[in-house]
C-alpha positions in Angstrom: 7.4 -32.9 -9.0 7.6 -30.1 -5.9 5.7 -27.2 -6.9 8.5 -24.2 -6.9 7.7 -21.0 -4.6 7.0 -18.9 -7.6 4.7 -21.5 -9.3 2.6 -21.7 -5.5 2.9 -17.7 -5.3 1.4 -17.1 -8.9 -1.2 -20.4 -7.8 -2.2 -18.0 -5.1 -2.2 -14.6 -6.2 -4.3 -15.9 -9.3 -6.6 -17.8 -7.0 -6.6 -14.7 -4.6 -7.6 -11.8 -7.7 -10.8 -14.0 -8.2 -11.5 -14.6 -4.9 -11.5 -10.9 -4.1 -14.0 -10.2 -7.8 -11.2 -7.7 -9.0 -9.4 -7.3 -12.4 -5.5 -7.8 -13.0 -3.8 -8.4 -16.4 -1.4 -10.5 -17.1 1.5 -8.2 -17.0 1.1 -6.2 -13.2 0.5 -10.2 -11.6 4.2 -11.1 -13.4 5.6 -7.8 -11.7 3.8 -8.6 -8.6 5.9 -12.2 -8.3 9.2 -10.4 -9.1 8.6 -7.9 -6.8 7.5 -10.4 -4.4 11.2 -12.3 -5.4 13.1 -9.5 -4.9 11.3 -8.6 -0.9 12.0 -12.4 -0.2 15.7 -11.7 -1.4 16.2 -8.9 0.5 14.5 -9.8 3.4 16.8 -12.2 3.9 19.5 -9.3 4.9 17.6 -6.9 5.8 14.7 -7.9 7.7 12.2 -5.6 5.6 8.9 -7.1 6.8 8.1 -9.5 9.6 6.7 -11.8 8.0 9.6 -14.3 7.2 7.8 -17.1 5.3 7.9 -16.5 1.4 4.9 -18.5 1.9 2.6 -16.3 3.0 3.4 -13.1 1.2 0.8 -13.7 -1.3 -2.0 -13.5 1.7 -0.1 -11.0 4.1 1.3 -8.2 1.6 -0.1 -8.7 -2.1 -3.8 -9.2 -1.8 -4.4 -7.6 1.8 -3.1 -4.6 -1.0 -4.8 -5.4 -3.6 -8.1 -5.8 -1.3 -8.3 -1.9 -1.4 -8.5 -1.8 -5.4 -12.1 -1.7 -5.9 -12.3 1.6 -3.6 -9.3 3.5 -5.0 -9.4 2.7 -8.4 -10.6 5.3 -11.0 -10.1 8.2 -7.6 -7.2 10.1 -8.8 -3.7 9.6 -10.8 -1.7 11.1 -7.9 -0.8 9.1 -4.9 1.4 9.1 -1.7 2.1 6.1 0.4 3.1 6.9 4.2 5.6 5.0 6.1 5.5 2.9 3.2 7.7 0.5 4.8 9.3 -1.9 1.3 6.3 -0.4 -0.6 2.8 -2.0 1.1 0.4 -1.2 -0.5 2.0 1.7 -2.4 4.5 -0.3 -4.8 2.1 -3.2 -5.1 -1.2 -0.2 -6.0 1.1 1.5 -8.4 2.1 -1.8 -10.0 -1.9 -2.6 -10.0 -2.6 0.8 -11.5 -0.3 1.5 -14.1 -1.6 4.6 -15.4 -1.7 6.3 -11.5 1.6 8.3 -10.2 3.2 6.6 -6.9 5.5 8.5 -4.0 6.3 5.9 -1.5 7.5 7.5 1.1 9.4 5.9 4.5 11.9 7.4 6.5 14.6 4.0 6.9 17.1 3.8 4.5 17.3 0.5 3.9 13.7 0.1 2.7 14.0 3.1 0.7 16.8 1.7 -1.5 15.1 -1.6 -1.9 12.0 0.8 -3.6 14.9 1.9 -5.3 16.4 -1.2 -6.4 12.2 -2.1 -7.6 11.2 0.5 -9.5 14.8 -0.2 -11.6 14.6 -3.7 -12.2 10.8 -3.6 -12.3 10.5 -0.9 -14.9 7.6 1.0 -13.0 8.0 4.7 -14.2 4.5 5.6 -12.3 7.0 5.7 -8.7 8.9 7.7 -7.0 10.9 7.1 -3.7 11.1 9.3 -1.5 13.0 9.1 2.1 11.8 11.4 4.5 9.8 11.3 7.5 6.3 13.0 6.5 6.9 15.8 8.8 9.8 17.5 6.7 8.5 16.1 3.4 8.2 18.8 0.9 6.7 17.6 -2.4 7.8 19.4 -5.1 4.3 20.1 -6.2 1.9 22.4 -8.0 -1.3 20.8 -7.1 -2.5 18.3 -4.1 -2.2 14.6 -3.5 -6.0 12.7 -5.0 -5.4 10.2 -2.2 -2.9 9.6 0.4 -2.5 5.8 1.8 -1.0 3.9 4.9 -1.2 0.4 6.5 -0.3 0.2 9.9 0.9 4.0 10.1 0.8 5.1 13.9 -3.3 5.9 14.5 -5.7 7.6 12.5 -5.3 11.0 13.8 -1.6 11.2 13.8 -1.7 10.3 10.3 -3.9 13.6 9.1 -2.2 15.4 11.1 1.1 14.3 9.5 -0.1 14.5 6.2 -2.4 18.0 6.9 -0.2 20.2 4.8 -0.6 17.9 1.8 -4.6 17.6 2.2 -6.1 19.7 -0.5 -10.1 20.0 -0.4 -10.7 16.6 -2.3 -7.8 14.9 -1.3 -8.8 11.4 0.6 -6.8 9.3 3.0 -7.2 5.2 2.9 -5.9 3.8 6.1 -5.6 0.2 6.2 -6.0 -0.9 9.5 -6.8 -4.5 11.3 -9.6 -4.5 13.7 -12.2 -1.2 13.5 -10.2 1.4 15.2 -13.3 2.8 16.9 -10.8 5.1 19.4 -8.8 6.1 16.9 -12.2 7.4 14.7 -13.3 9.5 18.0 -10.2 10.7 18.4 -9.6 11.8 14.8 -9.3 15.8 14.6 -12.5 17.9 14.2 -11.5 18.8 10.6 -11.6 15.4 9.7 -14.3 12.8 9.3 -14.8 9.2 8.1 -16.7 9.1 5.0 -16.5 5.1 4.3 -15.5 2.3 6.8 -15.3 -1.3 4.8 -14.6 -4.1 6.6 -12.3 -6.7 3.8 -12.9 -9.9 3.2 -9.0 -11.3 2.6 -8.0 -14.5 0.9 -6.1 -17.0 3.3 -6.1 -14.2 6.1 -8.3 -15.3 9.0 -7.2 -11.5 10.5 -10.0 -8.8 10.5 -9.0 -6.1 8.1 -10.9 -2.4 7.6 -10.3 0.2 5.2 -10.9 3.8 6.4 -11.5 6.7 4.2 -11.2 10.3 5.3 -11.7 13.5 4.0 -12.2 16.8 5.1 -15.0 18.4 6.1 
């Protein structure tokens, strides 16, 4: 009998969370492979991510996310994710950490009303969408971001600098980047600094992967 895509995702993503050592019930993996139906629905119409084979959207978008749980978890209950593209890491984190608060923010339309079209079928009350590019974002906010995340968002300085406005004293960025981005940590703004640098070990994805996280000085 042909193994369906959802039975190989889940076969994946269950072999994956053990793989990486990390903890995930029973009810955020089952959101994690109907939010991984939905991408693969709309991605057929609106090109949301380019990686086109269902196949590997396990490797490339759900544990390359969840690789970073072990560092945020337990650092905060409010989060922003920049130029959140359809919601990597941000919507997969939130699902991950139920009791955290996500904005996922991203300036294209289209992807903003699929992290529309999620967080109503999906149920997740812990996000908000927000379209706007982070330059004219204005949180409607009493108190800082506890950590502010990106994959792939421009380099590591433009990124603080986008986000400096939102940076209170213990706020802490968590770029996700590929190789070590040693220009981009020289170039970073004086203000700034690097206080971890983990290199991550992800499941099926023979691509280096690093997690940078900043803070203020």
């Amino acid at each position: 009998m042909e193994t369906s895509l959802k039975d190989l995702q889940k076969q994946q993503l269950s072999s994956g969370i053990v793989d990486l050592g990390i903890e995930l019930g029973e009810p955020q993996q089952s959101l994690l492979l109907d939010y991984l139906e939905l991408l693969n629905k709309w991605n057929k119409a609106y090109n949301l991510t380019a990686v086109r084979d269902p196949e590997l959207h396990v490797s490339r978008h759900l544990l390359d996310s969840l690789a970073v749980l072990p560092y945020i978890k337990g650092k905060g209950l409010r989060f922003l994710d920049v130029g959140t593209g359809p919601g990597i890491p941000g919507m997969i984190l939130a699902i991950a950490l139920p009791d955290t608060q996500w904005v996922l923010l991203d300036s294209n339309g289209k992807k903003t009303r699929f992290l529309t079209q999620c967080k109503m079928t999906l149920g997740l009350n812990n996000v908000e969408v927000a379209q706007s590019r982070i330059e004219e974002y204005q949180p409607d906010l009493a108190h800082t971001f506890d950590g502010i995340t990106s994959r792939a968002f421009a380099t590591l300085a433009d990124m603080v600098n986008g986000c400096e406005k939102l940076f209170g004293a213990e706020t802490l960025a968590y770029a996700l980047k590929g190789v070590n981005p040693v220009d981009e940590i020289e170039a970073l703004p004086a203000q700034y600094r690097v206080l971890e640098n983990h290199r991550l070990n992800v499941p099926a994805c023979d691509a280096e992967r690093h997690l940078l996280i900043l803070g203020k000085n």
